[in-house]
Structures are given as C-alpha cells and as structure tokens.
C-alpha positions as CSV (number, residue, x, y, z in Angstrom):
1,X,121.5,78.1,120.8
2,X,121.1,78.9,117.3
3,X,117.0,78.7,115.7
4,X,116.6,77.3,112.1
5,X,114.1,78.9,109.9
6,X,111.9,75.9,109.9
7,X,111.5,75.7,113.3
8,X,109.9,79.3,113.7
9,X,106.1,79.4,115.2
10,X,104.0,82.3,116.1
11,X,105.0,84.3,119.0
12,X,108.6,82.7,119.0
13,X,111.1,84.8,121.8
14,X,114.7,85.6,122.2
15,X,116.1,83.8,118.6
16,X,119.2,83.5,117.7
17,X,119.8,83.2,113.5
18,X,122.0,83.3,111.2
19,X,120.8,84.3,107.6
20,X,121.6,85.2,103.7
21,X,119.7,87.9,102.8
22,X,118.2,87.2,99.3
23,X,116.0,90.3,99.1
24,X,115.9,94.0,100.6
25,X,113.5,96.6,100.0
26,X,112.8,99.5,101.7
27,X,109.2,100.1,102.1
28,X,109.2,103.5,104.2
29,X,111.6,106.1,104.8
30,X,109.8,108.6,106.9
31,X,111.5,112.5,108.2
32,X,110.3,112.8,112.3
33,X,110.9,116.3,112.7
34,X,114.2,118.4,112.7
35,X,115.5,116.9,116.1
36,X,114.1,113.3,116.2
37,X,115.4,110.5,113.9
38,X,114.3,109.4,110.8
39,X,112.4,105.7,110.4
40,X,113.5,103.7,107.7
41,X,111.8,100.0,107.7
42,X,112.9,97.4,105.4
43,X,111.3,94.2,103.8
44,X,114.1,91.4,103.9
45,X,113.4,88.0,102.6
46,X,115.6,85.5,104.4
47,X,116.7,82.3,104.3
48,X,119.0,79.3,105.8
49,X,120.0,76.1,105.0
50,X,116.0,75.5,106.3
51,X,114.0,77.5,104.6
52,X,112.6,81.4,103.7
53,X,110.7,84.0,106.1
54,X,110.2,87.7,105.8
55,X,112.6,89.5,108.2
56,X,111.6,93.4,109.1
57,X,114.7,95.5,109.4
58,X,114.0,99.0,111.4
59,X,116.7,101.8,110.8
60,X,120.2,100.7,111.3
61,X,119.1,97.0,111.1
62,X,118.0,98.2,107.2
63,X,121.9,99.4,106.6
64,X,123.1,96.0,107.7
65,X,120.6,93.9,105.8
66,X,121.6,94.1,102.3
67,X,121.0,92.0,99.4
68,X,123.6,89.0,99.3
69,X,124.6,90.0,102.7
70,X,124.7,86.8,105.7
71,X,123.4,88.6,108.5
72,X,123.3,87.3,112.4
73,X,120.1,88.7,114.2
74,X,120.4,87.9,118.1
75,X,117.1,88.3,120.2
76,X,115.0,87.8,117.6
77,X,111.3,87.3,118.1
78,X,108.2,86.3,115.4
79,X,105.4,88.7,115.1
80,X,102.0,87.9,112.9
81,X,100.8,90.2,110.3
82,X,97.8,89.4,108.3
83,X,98.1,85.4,109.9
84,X,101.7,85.2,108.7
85,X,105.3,84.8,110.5
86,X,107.4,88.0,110.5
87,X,110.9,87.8,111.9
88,X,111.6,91.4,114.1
89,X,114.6,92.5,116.5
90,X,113.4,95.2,118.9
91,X,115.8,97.8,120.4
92,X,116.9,94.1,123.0
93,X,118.2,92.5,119.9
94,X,121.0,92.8,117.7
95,X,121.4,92.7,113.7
96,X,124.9,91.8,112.6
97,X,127.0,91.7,109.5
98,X,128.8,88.4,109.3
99,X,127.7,84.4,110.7
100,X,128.6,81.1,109.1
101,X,125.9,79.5,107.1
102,X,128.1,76.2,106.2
103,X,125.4,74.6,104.2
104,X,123.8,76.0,101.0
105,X,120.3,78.5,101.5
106,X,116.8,76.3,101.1
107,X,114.9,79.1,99.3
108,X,111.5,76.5,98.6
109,X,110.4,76.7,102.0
110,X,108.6,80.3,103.1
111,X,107.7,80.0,106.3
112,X,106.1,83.3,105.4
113,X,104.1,81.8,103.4
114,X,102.3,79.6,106.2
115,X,98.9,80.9,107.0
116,X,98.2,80.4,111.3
117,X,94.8,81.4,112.5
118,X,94.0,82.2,116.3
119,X,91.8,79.5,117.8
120,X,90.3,80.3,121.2
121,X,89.7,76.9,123.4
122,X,87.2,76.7,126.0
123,X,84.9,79.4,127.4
C-alpha cells in the first residue's frame, strides 16, 4: 500500500512512495580509503500530490534522485533530525527511477517543516 506525504509521522516503517524530486543537492561526497567505497549523501526535497518532505539519498540512491526526476522509494522509513521528519531508505529499501504520480505535486505543504517534540508520559 502506497504512503502519501501528508500522512508521514515520526518513526514511520516500511513506506512505500512515490515522488517528484523538486530539489537535489549533494551535501557530502567523502573518499573511504583505496578499497572501501566512497559516501555520497544527498539533500532531496520531495513532493506528491500531498505535500513536501526532505528525502536523504545515500550513494546510489543520490544517482537516481535527480532534479525533475519521479522516483519510487520502497521500504522507506522517517527519521528525526533537529525535531523534523526526514524520509531515509536503508540498505532493506529500494530507490527507483520511474512511478505514476497521476495528480499534479502539492509543493505548500512541508512536512519537513513540522516541528515534533518528545514528550515522556508517566514516571
């Protein structure tokens, strides 16, 4: 079953979404060593027919999240940073070129934007 934007809350599991891209930047490219991979991690700003959220692309996920581009991410969890909702795929999930957004991109709504704070009930 496919998530919308708008429906993301903090420590969301196992998404399924499908996205245009409307921003991309790269915000470290990092050398390992001479055998292990480089990291590459990208800033994406996402949206559907919903709403906006900040999508973190990590490596390949970076090559396949392109400005303009409608991506499909599959396993697709919310992390917080700084009290704010950060879409990720870990190594479980998949980021793919391609997905049918029928209806046009709501890019008023950033759910990124949305400030959560941790409350602790009960001692």
């Amino acid at each position: 079953m496919s998530s919308t934007v708008v429906s993301l809350r903090p420590d969301a599991k196992n998404l399924t979404l499908t996205v245009k891209v409307l921003e991309a930047t790269t915000v470290m490219t990092r050398a390992r060593g001479p055998k292990a991979p480089s990291i590459k991690v990208a800033e994406c700003l996402v949206a559907d027919s919903t709403g906006v959220v900040v999508f973190v692309a990590r490596n390949e996920q970076a090559d396949v999240a392109v400005k303009g581009a409608t991506i499909t991410l599959k396993g697709a969890k919310v992390e917080m940073f700084r009290g704010s909702m950060r879409l990720a795929v870990d190594a479980a999930g998949t980021v793919q070129a391609g997905g049918d957004l029928s209806e046009p991109v709501n890019t008023t709504n950033n759910m990124s934007l949305l400030e959560f704070e941790l409350v602790t009930v009960g001692a």
